[in-house]
Structures are given as C-alpha cells and as structure tokens.
TIMILUM-150806 format. One line per 4 residues: their letters; for each residue x, y, z of N, C-alpha, C. Coordinates in nm, 4 decimals. Layout:
BEGIN
a> X Y Z X Y Z X Y Z  ... $
***
This chain:
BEGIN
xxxx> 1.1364 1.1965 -0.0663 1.0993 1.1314 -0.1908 0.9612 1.0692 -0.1752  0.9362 1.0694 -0.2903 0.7898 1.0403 -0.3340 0.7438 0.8870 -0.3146  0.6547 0.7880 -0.2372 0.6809 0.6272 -0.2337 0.7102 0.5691 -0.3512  0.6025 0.6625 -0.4277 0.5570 0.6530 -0.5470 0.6719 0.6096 -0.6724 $
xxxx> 0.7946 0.6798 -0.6443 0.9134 0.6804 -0.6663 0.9989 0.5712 -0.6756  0.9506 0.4960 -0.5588 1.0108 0.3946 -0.5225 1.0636 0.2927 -0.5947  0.9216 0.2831 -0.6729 0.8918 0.2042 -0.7919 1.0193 0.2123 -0.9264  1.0779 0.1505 -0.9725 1.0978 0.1532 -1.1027 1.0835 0.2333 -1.2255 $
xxxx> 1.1298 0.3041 -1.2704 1.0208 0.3820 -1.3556 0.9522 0.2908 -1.5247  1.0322 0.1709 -1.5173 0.9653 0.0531 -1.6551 0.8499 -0.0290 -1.5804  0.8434 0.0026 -1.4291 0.7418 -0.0305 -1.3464 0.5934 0.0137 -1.3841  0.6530 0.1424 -1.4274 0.5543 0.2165 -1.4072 0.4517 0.2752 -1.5195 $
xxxx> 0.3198 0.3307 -1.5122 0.2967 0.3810 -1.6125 0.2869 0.5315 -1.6588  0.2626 0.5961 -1.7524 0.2816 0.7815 -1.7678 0.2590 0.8554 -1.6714  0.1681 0.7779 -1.5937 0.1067 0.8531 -1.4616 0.2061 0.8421 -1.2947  0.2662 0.7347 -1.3249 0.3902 0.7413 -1.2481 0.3166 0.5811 -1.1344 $
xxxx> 0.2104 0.5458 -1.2067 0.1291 0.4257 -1.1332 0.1696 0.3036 -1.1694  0.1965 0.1958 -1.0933 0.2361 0.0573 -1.1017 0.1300 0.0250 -1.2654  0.2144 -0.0524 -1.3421 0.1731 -0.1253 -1.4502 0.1161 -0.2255 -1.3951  0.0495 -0.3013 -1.4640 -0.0718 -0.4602 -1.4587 -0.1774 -0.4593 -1.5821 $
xxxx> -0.1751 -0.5833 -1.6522 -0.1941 -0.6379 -1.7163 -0.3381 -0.6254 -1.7490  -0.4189 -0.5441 -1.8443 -0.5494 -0.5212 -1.8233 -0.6788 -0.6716 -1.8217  -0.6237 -0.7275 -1.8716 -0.7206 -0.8754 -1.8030 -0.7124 -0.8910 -1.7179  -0.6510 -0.8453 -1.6455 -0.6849 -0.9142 -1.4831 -0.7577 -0.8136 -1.3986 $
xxxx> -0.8156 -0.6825 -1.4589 -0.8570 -0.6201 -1.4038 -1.0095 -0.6954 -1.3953  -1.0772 -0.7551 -1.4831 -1.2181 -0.8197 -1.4591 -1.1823 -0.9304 -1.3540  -1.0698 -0.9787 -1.3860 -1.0497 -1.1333 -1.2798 -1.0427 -1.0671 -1.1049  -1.0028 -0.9598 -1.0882 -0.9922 -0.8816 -0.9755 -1.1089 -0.8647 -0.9155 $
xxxx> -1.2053 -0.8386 -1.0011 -1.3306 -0.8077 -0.9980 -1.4149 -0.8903 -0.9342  -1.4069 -1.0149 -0.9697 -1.4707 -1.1404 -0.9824 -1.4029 -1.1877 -0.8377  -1.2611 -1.1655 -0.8115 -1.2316 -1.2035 -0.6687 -1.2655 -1.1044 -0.5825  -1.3020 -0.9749 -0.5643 -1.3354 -0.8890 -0.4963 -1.4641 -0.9580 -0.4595 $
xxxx> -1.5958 -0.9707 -0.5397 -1.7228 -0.9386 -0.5621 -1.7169 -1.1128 -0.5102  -1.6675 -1.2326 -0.4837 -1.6576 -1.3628 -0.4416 -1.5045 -1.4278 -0.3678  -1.4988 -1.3406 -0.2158 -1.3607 -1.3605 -0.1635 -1.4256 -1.5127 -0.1028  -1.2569 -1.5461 -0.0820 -1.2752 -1.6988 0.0310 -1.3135 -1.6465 0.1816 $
xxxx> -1.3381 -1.7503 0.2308 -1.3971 -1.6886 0.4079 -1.2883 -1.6152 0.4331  -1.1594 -1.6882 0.4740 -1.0433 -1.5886 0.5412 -1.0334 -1.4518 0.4508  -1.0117 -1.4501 0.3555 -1.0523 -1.2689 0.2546 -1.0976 -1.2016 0.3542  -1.2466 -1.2537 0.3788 -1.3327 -1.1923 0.4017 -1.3119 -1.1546 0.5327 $
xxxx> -1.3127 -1.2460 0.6486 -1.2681 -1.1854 0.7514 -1.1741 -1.1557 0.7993  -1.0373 -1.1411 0.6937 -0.9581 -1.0836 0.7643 -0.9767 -0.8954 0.6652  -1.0782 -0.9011 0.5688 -1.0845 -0.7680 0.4973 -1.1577 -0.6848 0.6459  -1.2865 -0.7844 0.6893 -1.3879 -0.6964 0.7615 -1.3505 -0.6796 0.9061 $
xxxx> -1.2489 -0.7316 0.9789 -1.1728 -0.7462 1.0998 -1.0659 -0.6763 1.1077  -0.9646 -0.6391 1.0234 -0.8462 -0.6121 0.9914 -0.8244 -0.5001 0.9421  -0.8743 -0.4966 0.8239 -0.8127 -0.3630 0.6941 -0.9139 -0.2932 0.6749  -1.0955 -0.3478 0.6928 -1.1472 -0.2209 0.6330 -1.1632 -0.1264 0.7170 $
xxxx> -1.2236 -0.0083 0.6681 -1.2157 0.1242 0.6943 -1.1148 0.1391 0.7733  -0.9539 0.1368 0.7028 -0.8439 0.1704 0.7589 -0.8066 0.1963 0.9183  -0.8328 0.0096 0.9401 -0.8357 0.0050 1.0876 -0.6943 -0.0429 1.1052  -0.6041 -0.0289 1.0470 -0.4753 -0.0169 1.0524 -0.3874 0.1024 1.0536 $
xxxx> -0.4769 0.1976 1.0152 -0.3507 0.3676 0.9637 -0.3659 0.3818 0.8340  -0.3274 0.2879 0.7156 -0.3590 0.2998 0.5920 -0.4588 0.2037 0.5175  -0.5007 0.2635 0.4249 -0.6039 0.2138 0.2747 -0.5119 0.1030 0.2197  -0.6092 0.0055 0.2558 -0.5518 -0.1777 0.1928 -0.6668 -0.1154 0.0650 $
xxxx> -0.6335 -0.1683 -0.0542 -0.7200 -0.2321 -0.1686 -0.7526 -0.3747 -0.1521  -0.8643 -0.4124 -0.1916 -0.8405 -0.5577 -0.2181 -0.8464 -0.6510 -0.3488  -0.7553 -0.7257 -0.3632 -0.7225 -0.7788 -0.5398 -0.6787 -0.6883 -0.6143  -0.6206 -0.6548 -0.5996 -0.4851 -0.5329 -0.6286 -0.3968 -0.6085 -0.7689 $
xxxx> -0.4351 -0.5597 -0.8909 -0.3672 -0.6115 -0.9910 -0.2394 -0.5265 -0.9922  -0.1447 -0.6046 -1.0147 0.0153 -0.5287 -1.0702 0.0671 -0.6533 -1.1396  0.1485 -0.5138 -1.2214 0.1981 -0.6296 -1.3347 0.1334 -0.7332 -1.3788  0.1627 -0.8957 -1.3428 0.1197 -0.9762 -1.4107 0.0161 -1.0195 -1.2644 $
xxxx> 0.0472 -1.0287 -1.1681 -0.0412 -1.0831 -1.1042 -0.1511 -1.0323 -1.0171  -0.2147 -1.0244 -0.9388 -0.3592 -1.0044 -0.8099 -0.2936 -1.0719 -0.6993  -0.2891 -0.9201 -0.6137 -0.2968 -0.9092 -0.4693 -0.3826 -0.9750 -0.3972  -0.4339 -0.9735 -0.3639 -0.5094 -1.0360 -0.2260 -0.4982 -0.8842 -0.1632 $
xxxx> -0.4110 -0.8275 -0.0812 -0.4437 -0.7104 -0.0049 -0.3253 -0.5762 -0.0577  -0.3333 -0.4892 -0.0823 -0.2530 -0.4008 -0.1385 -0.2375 -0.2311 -0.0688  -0.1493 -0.2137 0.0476 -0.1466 -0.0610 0.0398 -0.0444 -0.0043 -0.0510  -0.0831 0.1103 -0.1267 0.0240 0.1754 -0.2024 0.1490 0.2505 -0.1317 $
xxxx> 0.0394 0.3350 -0.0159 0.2190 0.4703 0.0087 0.2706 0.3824 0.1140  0.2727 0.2212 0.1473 0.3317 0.1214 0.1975 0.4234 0.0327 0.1555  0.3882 0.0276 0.0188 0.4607 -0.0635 -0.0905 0.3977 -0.2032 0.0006  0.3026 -0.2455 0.0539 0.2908 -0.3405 0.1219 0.1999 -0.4469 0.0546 $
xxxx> 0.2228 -0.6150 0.0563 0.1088 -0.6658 0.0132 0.0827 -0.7508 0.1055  -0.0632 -0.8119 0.1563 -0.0642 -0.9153 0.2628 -0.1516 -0.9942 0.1311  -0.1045 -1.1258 0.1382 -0.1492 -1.2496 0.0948 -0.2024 -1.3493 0.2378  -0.3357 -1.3730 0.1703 -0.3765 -1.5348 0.2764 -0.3831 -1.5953 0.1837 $
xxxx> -0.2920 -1.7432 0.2070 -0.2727 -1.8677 0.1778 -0.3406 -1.9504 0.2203  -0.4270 -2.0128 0.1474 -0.5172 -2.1297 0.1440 -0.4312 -2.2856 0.1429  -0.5211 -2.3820 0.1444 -0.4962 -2.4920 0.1199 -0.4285 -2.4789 -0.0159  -0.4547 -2.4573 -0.0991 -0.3790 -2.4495 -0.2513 -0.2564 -2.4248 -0.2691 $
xxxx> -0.2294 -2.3329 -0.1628 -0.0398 -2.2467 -0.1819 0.0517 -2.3765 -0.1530  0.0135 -2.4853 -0.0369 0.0722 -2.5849 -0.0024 0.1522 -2.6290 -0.1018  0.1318 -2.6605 -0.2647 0.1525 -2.7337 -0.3713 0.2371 -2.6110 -0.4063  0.2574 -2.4619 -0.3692 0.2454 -2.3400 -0.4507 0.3689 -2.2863 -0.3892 $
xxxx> 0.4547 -2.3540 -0.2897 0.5536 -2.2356 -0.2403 0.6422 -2.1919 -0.3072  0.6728 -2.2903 -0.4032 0.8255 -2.2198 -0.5053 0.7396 -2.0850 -0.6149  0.6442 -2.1384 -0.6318 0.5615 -2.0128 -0.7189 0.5336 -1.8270 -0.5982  0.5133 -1.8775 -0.4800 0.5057 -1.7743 -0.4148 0.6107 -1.7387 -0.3933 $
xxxx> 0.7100 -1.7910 -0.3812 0.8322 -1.7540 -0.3527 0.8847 -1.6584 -0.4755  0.8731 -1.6937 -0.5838 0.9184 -1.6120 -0.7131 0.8569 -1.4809 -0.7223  0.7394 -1.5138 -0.7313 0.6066 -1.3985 -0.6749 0.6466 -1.2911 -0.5789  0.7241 -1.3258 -0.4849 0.7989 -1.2094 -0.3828 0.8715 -1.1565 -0.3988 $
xxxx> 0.9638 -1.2436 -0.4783 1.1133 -1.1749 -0.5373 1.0359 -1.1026 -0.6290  0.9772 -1.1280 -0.7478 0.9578 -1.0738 -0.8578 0.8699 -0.9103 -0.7790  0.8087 -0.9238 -0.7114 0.7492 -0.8017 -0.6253 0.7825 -0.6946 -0.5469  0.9408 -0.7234 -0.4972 1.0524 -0.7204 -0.4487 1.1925 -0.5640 -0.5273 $
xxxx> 1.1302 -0.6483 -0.6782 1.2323 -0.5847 -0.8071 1.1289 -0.3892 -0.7588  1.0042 -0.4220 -0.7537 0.9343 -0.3110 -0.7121 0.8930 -0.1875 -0.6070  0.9837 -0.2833 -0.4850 1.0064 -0.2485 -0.3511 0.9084 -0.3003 -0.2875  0.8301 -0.3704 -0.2973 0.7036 -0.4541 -0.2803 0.7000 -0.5688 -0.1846 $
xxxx> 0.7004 -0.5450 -0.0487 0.7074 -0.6205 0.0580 0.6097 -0.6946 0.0953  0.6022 -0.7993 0.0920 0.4747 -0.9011 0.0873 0.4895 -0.9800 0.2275  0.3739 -0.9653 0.2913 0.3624 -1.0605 0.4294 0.2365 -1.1729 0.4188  0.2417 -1.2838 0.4351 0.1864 -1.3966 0.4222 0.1229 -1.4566 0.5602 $
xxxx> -0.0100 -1.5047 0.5785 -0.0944 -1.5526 0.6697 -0.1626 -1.6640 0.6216  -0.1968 -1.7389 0.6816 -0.2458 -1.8896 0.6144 -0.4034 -1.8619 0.6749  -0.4517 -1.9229 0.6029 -0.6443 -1.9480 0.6747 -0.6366 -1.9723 0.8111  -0.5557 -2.0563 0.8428 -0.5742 -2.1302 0.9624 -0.5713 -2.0098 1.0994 $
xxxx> -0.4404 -1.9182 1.0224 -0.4143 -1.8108 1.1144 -0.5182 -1.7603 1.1498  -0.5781 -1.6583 1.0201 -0.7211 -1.5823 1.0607 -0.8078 -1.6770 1.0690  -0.8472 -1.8117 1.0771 -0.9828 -1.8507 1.1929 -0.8952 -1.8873 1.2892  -0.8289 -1.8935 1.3467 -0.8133 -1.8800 1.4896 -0.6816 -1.7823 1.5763 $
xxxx> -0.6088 -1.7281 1.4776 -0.5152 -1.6411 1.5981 -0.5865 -1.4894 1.5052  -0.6679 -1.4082 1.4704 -0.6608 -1.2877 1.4178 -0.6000 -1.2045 1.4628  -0.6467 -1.1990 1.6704 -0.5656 -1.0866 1.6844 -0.4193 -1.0785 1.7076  -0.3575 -1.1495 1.7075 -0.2043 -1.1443 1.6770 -0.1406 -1.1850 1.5080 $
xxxx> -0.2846 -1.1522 1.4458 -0.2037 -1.1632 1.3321 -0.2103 -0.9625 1.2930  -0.3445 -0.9104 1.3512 -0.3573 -0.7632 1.3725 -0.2515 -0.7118 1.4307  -0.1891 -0.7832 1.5553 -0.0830 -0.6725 1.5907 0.0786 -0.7374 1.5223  0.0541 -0.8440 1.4414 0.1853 -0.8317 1.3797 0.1636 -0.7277 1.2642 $
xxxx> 0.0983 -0.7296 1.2043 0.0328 -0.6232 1.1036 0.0960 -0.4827 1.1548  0.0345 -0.4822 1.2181 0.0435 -0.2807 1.2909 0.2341 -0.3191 1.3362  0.2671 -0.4043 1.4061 0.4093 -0.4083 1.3985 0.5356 -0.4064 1.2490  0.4428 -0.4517 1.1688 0.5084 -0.4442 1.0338 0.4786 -0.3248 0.9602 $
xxxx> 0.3781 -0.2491 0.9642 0.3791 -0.1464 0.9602 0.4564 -0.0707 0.9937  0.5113 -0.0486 1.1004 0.5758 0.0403 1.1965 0.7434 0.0327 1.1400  0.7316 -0.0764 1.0891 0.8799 -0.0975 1.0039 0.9095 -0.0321 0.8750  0.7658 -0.0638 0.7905 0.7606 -0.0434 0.6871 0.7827 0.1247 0.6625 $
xxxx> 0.7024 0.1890 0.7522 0.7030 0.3545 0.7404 0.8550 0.3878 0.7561  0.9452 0.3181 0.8873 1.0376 0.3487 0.8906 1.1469 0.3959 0.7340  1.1201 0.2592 0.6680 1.1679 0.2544 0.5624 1.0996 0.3088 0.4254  0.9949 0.3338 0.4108 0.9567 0.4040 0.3547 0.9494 0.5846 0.3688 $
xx> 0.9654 0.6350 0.4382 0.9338 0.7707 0.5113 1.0433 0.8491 0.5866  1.1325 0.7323 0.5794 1.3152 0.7823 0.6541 1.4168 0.7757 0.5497 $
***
C-alpha cells in the first residue's frame, strides 16, 4: 500500500494529497524565509539535503496548522519547541492527537536540545526513523 493511503481519504485532496488551509500557505512562507536559530540549525545540521534518508519540508502546512519539519512517505513531523510551547503543552498535545487521526507521528525537541545535545538528537532521529519505515513499509 501506498503511504499516501495512509491518510484518510476526507484528509485528503482529489489528488490524493493532505488538505491545509490556503492562508497558511503565505504564513509558511514567512516562517520558511525567517526561521528561529534552532529551525535553522537543526534544518542545516540535520535534515537538509536529506542527511537523514528522506526529504524533510520545512513549514509544512496541513490541515489547519504549520509543521516546523515534515516528511511525507514517513508520515513524520519533527517540531522544535521554544520558550513559548512552555505555556502551550495542552495545545500541542491536541495538535498530536489531532495529527495522529492522519497517521501523523510527531517527535518533539526543545531549543535547548539542538544548542547543545544535536548529535543525539540526529541519532534519535535516524532511530525513529528506523521504526517509522518499519511501520510504514511492513
């Protein structure tokens, strides 16, 4: 089966692609084109040029909300949590479930992590990976 599949099909749109909310496609924009430091180095350390195995997006609109990091044939999302989420956990928490209804497995890293542990936040990464394919691909 198709990952693609995975999805819901009221998930989805004619094309068989995750739905999201077309305003947030400029707001995506605007966080792409002005990430926070951790974004940034965990985009240019971590995920770009698929230094993991697969293509992260970054600010990945679905449905109603923006990713932070998004692979598709993963169903995977990585969020870094700032100082702000502190006030924010029952909202992230809903945010997972609600992501969840999609097959949408979300792993969470705080700033603090990427400025100072990256590379064990890299090999929990590539370890969650290794899960994820399981279940996606078996």
């Amino acid at each position: 089966m198709h990952y693609k599949y995975l999805i819901a099909e009221e998930g989805r749109n004619k094309n068989g692609n995750l739905q999201y909310l077309d305003e947030l496609k400029r707001m995506a924009r605007q966080k792409r084109n002005n990430p926070t430091k951790a974004e940034e180095i965990f985009w240019n350390k971590v995920l770009k040029y698929d230094k993991v195995k697969y293509r992260f997006l970054r600010q990945k609109p679905i449905d109603k909300f923006i990713l932070d990091f998004y692979c598709s044939k993963l169903l995977l999302a990585i969020e870094i949590d700032g100082d702000s989420h502190k006030d924010k956990t029952k909202l992230d928490l809903e945010r997972d479930i609600f992501l969840e209804k999609y097959n949408i497995e979300t792993i969470r890293y705080t700033n603090e992590q990427v400025f100072n542990d990256l590379k064990n936040i890299k090999m929990d990464i590539i370890e969650k990976i290794k899960i994820r394919e399981k279940i996606i691909y078996y």
